[in-house]
N, C-alpha and C positions, 0 to 999 in steps of 0.2 A: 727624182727629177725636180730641180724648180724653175719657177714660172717666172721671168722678171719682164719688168714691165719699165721703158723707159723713155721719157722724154727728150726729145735731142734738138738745140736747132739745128736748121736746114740747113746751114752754113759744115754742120760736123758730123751729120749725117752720113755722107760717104767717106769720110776718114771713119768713121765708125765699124760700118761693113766692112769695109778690108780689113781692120784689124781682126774683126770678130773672122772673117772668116778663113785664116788661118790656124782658128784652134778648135781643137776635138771633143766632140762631146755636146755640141751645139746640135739644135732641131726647132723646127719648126717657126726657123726666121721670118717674121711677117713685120711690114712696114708701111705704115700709110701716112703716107705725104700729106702734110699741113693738117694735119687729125688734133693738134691741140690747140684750143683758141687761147690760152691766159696762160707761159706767153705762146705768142704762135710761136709752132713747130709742130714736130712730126714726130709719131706716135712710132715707139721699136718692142715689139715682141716677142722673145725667144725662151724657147726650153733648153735649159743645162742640166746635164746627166753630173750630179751631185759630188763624184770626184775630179769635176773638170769645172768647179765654179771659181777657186782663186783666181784664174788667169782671166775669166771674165770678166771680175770686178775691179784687178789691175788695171785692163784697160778702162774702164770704163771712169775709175780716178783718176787715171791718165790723162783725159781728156775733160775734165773738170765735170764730167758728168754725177759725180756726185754732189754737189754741192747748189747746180744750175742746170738741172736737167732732172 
């Protein structure tokens, strides 16, 4: 299982959800709203069962979340 931890803004936040939760293998989706001050945005935390992380991190490059998130 791992643990990713990820910053999102607020604005990508719910394109986020939906994409994530279309795929399998995801647990323990938790998300708190404006939880980051520097920059503000909103704290995403989920557990991915270890043969379903590609598709996680697809998305999550998708959405420039690696670079600015």
């Amino acid at each position: 299982m791992l643990h990713i931890r990820v910053v999102s803004a607020s604005s990508r936040t719910g394109l986020l959800l939906e994409r994530l939760a279309g795929l399998p293998g995801i647990h323990n989706l938790i998300v708190l709203d404006g939880a980051a001050r520097r920059p503000a945005a909103d704290a995403v935390f989920l557990d991915v069962e270890d043969g379903a992380a590609n598709p996680v991190f697809r998305v999550l490059r998708g959405l420039g979340l690696d670079h600015d998130g």
